[in-house]
N, C-alpha and C positions, 0 to 999 in steps of 0.2 A: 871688308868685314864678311865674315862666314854669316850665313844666315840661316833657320830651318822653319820647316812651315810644321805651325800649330794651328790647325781646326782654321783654315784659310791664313791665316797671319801670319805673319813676316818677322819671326821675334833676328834679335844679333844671339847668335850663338854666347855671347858673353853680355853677361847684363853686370849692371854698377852694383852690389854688396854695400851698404850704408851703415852696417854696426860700425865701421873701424875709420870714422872721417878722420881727416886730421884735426887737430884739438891744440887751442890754445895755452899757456900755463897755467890756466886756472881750470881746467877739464871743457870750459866749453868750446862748442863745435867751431870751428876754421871756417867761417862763412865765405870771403870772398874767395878763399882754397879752394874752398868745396863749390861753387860754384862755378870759377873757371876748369873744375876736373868735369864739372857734368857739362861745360860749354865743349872743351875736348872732346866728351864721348860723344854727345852728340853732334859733332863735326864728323867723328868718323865712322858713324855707324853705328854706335850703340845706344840701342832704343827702350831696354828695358831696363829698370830700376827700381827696388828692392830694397823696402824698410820694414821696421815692426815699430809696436809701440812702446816697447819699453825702449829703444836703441838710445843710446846718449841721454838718456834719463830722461827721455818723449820729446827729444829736441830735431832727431834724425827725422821725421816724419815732417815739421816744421818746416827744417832748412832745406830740404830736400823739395818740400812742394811749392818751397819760395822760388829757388833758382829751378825749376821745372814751369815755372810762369812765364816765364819771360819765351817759350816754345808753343807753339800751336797744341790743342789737347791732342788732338789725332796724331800728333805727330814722335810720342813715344809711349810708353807701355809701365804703370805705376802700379807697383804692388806691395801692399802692407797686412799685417797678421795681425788676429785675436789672442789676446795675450791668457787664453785659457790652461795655460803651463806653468803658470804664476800661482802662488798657495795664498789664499784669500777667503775671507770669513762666508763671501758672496761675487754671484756674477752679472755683470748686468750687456750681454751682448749691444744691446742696443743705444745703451748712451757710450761705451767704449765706439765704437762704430762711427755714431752721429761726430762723437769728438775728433774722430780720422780723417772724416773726409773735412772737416773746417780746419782741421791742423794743416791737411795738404793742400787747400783751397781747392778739391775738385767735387763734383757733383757726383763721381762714380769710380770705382777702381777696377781695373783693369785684370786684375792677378788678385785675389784674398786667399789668404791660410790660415786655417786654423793653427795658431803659433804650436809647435816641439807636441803631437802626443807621442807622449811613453809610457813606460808603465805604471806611474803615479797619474800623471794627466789625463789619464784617458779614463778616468773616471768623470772627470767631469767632464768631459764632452759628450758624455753617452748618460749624464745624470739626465732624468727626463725634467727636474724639475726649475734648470737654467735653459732647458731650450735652446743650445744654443747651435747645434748646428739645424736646427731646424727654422731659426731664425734665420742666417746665413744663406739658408737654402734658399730663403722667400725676397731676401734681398736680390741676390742673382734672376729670381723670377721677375722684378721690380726693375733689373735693366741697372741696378746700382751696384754690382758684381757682376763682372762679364764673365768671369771664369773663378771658379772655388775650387781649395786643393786642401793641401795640410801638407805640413814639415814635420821630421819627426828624428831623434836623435834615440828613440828605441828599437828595441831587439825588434829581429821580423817573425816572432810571437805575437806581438804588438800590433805590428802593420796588417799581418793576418788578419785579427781581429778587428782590427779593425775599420779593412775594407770589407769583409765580412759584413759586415754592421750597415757600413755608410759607400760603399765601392761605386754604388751608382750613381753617386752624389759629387763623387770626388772625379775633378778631371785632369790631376795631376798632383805628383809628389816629391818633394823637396828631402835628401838626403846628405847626408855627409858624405861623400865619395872620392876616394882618392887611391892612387895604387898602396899606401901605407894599412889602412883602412879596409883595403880590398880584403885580407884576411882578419887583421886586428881586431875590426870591429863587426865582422861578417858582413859588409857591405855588399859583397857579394852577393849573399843570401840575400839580400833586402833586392839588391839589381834586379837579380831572376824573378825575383816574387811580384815584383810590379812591372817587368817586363811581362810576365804571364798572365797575369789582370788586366793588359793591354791601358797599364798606366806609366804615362812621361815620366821619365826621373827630373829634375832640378838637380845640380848638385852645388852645396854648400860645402865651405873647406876643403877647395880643391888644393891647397894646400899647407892643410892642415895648422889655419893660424900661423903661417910664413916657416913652418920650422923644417918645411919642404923645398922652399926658396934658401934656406943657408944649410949646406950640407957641408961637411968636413972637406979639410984642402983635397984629399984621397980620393972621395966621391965625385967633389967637383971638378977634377982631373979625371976621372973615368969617364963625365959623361961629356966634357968639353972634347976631349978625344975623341971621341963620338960621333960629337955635333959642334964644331967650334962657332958658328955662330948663332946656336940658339942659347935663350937663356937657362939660367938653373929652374926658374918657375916654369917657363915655356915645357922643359919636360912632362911638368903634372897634366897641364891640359894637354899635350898631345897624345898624353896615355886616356883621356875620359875622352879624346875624338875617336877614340878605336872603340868606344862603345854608341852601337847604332840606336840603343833606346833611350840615349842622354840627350833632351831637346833644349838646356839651358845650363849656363856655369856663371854660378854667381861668385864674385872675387871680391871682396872686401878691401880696398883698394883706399891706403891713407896717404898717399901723397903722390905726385905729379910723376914721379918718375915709373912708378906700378903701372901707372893708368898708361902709360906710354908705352911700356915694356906687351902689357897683356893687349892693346889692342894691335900693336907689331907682330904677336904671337896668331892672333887671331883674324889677318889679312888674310890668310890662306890655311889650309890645310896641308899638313907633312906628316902623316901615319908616322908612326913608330913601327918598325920592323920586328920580325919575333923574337930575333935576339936582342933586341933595345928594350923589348916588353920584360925577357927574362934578366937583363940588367939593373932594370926595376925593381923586379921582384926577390933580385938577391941583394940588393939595395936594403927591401923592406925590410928581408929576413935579417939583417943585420942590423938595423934602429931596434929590435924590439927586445932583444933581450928576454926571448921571452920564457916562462916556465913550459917545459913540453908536454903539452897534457894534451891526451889526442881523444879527448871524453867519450874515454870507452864506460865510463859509469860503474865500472866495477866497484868502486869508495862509496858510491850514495846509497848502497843495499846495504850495507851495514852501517849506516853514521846513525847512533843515537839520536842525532839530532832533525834528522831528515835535508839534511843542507844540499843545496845542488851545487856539492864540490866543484867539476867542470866549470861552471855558469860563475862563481866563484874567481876562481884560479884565471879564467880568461879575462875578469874585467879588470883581476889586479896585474895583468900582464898590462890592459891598457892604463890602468893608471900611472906603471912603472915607466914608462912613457911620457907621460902627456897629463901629471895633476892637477886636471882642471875641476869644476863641480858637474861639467856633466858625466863624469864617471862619477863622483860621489851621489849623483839624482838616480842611479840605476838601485844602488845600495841602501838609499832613505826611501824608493819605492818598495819594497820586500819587505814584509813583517819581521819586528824588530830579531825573532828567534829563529831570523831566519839570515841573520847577519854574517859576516866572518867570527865577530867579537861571540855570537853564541856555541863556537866549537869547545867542547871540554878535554880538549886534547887525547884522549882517549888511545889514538892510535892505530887504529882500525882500518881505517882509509888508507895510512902508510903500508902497513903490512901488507895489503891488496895490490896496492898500485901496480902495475906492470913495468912501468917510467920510472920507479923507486924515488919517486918525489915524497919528502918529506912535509907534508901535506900541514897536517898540525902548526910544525914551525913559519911556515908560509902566510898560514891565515892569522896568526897573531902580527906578523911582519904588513899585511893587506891593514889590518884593526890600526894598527900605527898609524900607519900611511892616513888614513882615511880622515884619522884624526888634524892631518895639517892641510886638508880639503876643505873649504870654505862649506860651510850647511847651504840646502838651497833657500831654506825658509829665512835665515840670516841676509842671503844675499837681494832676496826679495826686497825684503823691507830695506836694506842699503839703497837701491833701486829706488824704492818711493819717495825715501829721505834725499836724496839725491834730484831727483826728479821735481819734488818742492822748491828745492834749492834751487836749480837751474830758471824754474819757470820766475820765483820771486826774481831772481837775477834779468828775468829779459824784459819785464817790464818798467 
């Protein structure tokens, strides 16, 4: 097992991912699965592991610190999030908290983050009147957080602000990172910006929700030529070992054969060469399909509406991709007049373009889209009703 040192500690360059356990027929969690995949990791070196509280409707924090009991405390590394991303009437750090550490039976956590800010949630983490990472703050001084970070699936607008804000509080940051991503979602831009804040990356979705681990026969014939005995996934992290400010890859990992696969990947180290790195990147440039819009801004001086076309146009390139809700959570954070749906077609932006993208027609095509994207506020509340559900079920 790779290993790297954080602030003295010995974390595995791969920790266990627990949104995506395996799951019985009726949605709940694969206990004895999931417990012999964490006897696995922990046989072969991997010693960190990574829940939040809403995962599996609050049951990943549960089974997780069930089968994490039966191991010495000292002897791996337990990390779980404040679900301050979640849209709710109120917030109350401290009983969400108290109920973490008795969900996971442990007396302190090792790793806390404040769950996903972006640009909806990071209002309330900076509202002064939930306190909550000043709360958070004073548990770390209390010895009951060893280390406090924040995850974040926002622009590095967002991250700016807010290490700005909170930078000297935070001693590490959770990203989506992956070579797809590297451009897609300017992950890049987020890499360098907390590489310069001399903040750890984490990186979540290192393969991008498995759709990195199934590439077309074409692709996976390119890189097998390659590499014949590495795998299709083994690509993505040996592209995020070629980044030296990546201190952690967390891999959501549902069944026996991942967890075998990624801790095979992660015995050693094998860089990718620069031509393996540009085999990637013309890899990526082919998934995205994307609209060419190189935001030169020229469309936002004249749009009636004030719209940031560019910032627009780029998230419907990632939803055209990959319609999941956290590309609709960037679009329900924007004032509503500030949407795709508020373009009046006008045409303005078309005539300007340098790219001769048809701009207009595009943001009614994004307003579509957007409409077969789950709301976040809907998926909350599925989450809590879900989460009822599961707890009446296990008692």
């Amino acid at each position: 097992m790779i290993y790297h040192d954080f602030q003295g500690l010995r974390l595995s360059a791969l920790g266990f991912g627990t949104m995506r356990l395996p799951v019985l027929e009726d949605g709940s969690v694969n206990e004895p699965l999931t417990t012999e995949m964490v006897r696995y990791a922990m046989e072969h070196g991997v010693n960190y592991f990574d829940t939040a509280y809403p995962y599996h409707g609050g049951m990943s924090e549960v089974v997780v610190g069930k089968a994490l009991s039966a191991y010495p405390r000292d002897s791996f590394y337990l990390a779980t999030k404040y679900p301050g991303h979640q849209i709710s009437a109120s917030y109350d750090p401290a009983a969400v908290f108290e109920e973490q550490l008795k969900k996971c039976g442990v007396e302190y956590f090792d790793f806390y983050l404040l769950h996903n800010v972006y640009e909806n949630s990071i209002k309330t983490y900076m509202d002064p009147q939930w306190g909550i990472v000043d709360y958070f703050v004073e548990q770390k001084r209390l010895g009951r957080i060893r280390h406090l970070g924040f995850s974040s699936h926002g622009g590095v607008g967002v991250l700016r602000e807010f290490l700005d804000a909170y930078g000297d509080e935070m001693e590490f940051c959770q990203i989506q990172l992956n070579y797809l991503d590297w451009k897609l979602q300017d992950a890049k831009g987020k890499y360098e910006l907390l590489t310069e804040r001399g903040i750890p990356v984490w990186v979540m979705e290192p393969v991008r929700g498995g759709r990195l681990a199934k590439l077309s026969e074409e692709e996976t014939a390119l890189l097998k030529g390659l590499r014949p005995d590495e795998s299709i996934p083994a690509w993505s992290f040996r592209w995020l070992q070629g980044l030296p400010n990546v201190t952690m890859v967390l891999s959501g990992m549902s069944n026996m054969e991942q967890m075998e696969d990624n801790v095979k990947t992660y015995a050693g180290e094998k860089p990718l060469t620069e031509a393996e790195k540009k085999t990637l990147a013309d890899l990526a440039e082919g998934m995205m399909d994307a609209i060419p819009c190189t935001a030169c801004r020229y469309c936002c001086d004249g749009c009636p509406q004030g719209l940031d076309i560019p910032m627009l146009l780029h998230t419907y390139n990632d939803l055209k991709f990959s319609p999941t809700f956290t590309v609709g959570m960037r679009i329900e954070a924007l004032p509503e007049d500030k949407w795709p749906s508020a373009c009046i077609g006008c045409g303005a932006c078309a005539a300007i373009c340098p790219q001769s993208i048809h701009i207009p027609e595009l943001l009614r095509e994004f307003t579509a889209a957007l409409e077969k994207v789950p709301k976040w506020a809907d998926l909350c509340r599925q989450r809590e009703e879900e989460a009822a559900r599961l707890r009446a079920q296990s008692k």
